[in-house]
C-alpha positions in Angstrom: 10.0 -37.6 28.1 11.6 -40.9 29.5 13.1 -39.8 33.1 15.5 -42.3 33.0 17.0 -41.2 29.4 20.7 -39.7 29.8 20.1 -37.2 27.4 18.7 -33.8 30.0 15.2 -33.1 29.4 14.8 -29.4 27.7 11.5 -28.7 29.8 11.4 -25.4 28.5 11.1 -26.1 24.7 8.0 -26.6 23.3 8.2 -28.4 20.0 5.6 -28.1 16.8 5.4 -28.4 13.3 4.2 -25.8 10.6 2.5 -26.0 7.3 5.6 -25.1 5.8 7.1 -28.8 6.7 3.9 -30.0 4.6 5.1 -27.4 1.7 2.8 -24.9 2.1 3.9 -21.7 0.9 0.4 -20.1 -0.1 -3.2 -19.7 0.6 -4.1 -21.9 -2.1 -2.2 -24.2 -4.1 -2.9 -27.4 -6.3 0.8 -28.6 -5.7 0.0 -28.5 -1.7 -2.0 -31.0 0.2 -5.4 -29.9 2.1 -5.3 -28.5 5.3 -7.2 -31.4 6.4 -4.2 -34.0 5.8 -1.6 -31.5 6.9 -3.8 -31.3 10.4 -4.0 -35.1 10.4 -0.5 -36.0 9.7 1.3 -33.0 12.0 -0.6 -35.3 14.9 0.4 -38.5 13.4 3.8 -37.3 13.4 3.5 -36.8 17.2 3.5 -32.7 17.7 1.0 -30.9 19.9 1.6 -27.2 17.9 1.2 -26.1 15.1 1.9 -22.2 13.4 -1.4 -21.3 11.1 0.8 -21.0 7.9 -0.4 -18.5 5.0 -3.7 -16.8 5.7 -6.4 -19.1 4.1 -5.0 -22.1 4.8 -6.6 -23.3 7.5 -10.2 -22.1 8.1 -10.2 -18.7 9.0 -13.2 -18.8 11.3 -12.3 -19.1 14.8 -15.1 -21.6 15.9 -14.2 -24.2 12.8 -10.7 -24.0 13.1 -10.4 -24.4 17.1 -13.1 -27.5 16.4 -10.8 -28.9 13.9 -7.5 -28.3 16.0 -9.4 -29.7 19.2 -10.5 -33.0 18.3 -6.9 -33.6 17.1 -5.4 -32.4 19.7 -3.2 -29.7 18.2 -3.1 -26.3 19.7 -2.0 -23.0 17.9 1.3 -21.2 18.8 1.7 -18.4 16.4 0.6 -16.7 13.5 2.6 -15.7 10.2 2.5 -11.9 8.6 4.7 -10.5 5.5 5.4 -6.5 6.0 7.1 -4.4 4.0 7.3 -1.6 6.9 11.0 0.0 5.4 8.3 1.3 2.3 7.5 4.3 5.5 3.8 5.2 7.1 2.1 5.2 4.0 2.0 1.1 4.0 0.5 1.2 7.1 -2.9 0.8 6.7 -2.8 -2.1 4.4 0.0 -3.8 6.7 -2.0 -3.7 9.4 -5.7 -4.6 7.5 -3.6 -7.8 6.6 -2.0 -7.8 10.4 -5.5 -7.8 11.9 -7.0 -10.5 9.9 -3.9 -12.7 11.0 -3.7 -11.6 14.7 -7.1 -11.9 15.3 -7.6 -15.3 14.2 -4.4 -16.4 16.2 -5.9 -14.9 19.5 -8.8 -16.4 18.6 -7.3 -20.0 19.0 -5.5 -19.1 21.9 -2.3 -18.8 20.6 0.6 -16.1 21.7 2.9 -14.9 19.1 2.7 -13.5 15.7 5.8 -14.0 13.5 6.8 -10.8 11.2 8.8 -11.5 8.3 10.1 -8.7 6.7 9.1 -8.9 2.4 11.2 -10.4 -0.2 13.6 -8.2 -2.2 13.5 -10.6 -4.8 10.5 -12.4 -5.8 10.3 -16.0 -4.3 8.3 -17.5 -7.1 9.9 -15.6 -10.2 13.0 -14.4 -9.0 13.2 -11.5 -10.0 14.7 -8.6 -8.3 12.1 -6.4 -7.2 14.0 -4.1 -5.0 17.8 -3.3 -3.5 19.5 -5.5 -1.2 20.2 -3.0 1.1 18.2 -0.5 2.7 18.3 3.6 3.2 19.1 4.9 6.8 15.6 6.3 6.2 14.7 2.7 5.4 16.2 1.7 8.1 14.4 3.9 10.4 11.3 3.2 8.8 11.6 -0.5 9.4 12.8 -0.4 13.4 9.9 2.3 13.9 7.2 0.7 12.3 7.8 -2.6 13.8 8.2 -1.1 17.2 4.6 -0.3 16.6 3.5 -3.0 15.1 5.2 -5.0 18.2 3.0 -2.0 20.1 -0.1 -2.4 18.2 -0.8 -6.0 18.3 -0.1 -6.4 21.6 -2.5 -3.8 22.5 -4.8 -5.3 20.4 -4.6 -8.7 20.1 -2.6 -9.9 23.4 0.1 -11.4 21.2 4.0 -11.0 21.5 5.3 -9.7 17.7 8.8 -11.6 17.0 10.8 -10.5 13.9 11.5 -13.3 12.0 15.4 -12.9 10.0 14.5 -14.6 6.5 16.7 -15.3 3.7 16.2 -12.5 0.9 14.8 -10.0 2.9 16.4 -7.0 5.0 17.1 -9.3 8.1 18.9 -12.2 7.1 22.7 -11.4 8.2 24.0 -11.4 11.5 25.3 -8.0 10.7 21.6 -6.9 9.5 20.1 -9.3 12.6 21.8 -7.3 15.1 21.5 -3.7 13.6 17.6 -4.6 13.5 18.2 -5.5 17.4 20.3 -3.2 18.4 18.1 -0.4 17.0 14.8 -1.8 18.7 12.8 -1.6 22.0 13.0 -5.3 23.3 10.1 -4.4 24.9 7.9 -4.4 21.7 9.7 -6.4 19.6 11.0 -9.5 19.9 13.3 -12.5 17.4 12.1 -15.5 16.1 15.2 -17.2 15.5 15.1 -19.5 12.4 18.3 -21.7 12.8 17.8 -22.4 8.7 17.5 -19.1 7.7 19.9 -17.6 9.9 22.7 -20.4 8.8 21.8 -20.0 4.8 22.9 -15.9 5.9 26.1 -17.2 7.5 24.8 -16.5 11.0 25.6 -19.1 14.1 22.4 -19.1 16.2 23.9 -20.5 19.6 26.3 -17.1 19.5 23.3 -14.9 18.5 21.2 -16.7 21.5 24.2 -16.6 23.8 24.6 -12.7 22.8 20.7 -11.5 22.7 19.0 -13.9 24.6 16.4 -11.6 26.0 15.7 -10.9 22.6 14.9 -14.7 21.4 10.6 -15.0 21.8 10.3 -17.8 19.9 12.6 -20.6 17.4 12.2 -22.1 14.1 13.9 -25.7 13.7 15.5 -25.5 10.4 18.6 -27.2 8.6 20.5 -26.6 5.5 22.7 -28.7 3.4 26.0 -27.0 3.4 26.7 -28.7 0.0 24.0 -27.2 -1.7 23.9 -24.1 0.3 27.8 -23.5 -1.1 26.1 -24.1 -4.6 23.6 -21.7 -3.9 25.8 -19.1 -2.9 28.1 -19.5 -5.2 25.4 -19.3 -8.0 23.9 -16.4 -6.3 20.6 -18.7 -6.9 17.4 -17.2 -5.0 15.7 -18.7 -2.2 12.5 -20.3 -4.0 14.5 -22.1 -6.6 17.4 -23.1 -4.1 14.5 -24.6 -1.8 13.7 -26.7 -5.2 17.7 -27.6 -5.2 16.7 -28.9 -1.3 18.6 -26.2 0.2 16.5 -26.9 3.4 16.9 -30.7 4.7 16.1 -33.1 7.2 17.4 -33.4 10.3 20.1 -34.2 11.7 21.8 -33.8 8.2 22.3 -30.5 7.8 23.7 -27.7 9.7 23.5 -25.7 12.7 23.6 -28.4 14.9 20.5 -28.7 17.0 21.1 -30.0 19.7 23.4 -27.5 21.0 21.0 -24.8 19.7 18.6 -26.1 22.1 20.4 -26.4 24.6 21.5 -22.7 24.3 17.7 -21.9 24.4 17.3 -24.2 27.2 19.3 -21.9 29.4 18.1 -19.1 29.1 15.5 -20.4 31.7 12.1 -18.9 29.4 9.0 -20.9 28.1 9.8 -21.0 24.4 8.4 -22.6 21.7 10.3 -24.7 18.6 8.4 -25.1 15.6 9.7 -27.3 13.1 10.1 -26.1 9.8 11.5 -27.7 6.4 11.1 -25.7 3.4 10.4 -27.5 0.4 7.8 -26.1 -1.5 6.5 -28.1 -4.0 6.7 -31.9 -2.9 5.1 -34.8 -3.5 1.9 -35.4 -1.7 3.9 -38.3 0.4 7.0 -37.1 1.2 6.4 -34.9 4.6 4.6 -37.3 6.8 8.4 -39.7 7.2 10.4 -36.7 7.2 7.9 -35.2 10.1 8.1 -38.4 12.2 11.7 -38.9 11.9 12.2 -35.5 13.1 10.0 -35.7 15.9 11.8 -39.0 16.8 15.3 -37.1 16.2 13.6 -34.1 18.4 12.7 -36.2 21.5 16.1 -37.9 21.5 17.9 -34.5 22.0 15.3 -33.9 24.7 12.7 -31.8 23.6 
């Protein structure tokens, strides 16, 4: 950071990219680039972290991924697990055989965090409704409780910090579902990964939900939407994989929340935390994330971070 730029340096943010800005949505895809260009271009593009994406992406052995991070110099922040915890004790087991896989090659690489999204109720390929909207009380307990040890669990376990990530047609998307999640929750073992995209596509405003539960924010998602289409979507009632295809999700500064005051709201609350970068667009061209990803980084460090 330039110290004689008059925009205030936001020493506190740690910015990254994901392979989600590369559209990478699953292990294995023809219509996504190799992990090897994604790893190449997320340092041409001028970030330091990166999140590991969907399990099998990048090598899953320790040794060959913290080689191939290294030498580019890229270092891993966080990890990335779907639950389905308001299903009650008997999904347990499998959650956490798929949690363990994930955590443990996170602390592996040195990173800190592992992101929980809750599972779709409505299939992000197919769109099809797979479950209700809204959950049960005993959903409801089922979900707070079993994250609380999950949040318990991993840390135990793996050394890593669990932050629930609000996602667009899932249980937590709405501020109303945001802070009943929070509000029913040990900040102790569970903390928010605030996705600014996700949380505005749910009608949320992330610098009153950082303002209101900042000691609950462990970690951010950089994220825009296009209000235009967003409208459209909502309007349509149009699911999140095809309204990603509509470009729901854009590029900065286009789209709304604001960052720069989102930033600057996480900037006071006087933590360490980190920013990843994330622009949904699953599939796209082979070409089309490495301009995007520098222009963001560019738009990044002239807000300060």
């Amino acid at each position: 950071m330039d110290s004689t730029a008059s925009t205030p340096a936001l020493d506190r943010i740690r910015v990254g990219s994901a392979p989600d800005s590369w559209g990478v949505w699953f292990p294995d895809d023809p219509r996504q680039v190799p992990w090897e260009k994604f790893l190449d271009e997320v340092a041409e593009a001028g970030y330091a972290w990166i999140e590991l994406g969907p399990y099998g992406y990048l090598p899953t052995d320790p040794a060959k991924l913290a080689d191939e991070t290294a030498r580019r110099g890229l270092k891993v922040s966080a990890g990335t697990v779907f639950t389905s915890l308001h299903r009650g004790p008997a999904v347990w087991d499998a959650t956490w055989e798929h949690v363990r896989r994930v955590a443990g090659l996170a602390g592996a690489v040195g990173a800190g965090h592992l992101v929980v999204i809750p599972s779709f109720w409505r299939d992000d390929r197919t769109a099809e409704t797979i479950e209700p909207s809204e959950l049960t009380a005993e959903q409801w307990a089922h979900l707070t409780k079993g994250m609380e040890r999950l949040g318990h669990e991993v840390r135990e376990t793996f050394g890593l910090d669990v932050v629930v990530h609000p996602h667009a047609d899932t249980h937590i998307d709405t501020e109303e579902h945001v802070e009943r999640f929070l509000d029913s929750t040990d900040g102790e073992l569970v903390g928010l990964c605030l996705d600014t995209g996700h949380y505005a596509y749910c009608g949320g405003d992330s610098v009153k939900l950082i303002e209101t539960y900042g000691e609950r924010i462990g970690y951010l998602h950089l994220k825009q939407v296009d209000p235009e289409v967003l409208a459209e979507v909502v309007a349509q009632g149009v699911p999140f994989g095809p309204a990603v295809q509509r470009g729901v999700m854009c590029e900065p500064p286009a789209g709304v929340p604001a960052l720069e005051p989102v930033l600057a709201a996480a900037q006071r609350l006087g933590v360490d935390l980190f920013a990843i970068v994330e622009q949904d667009m699953y599939p796209c061209p082979p070409g089309k994330p490495l301009p995007i990803a520098v222009r963001t980084r560019r738009f990044l460090r002239s807000c300060g971070a």
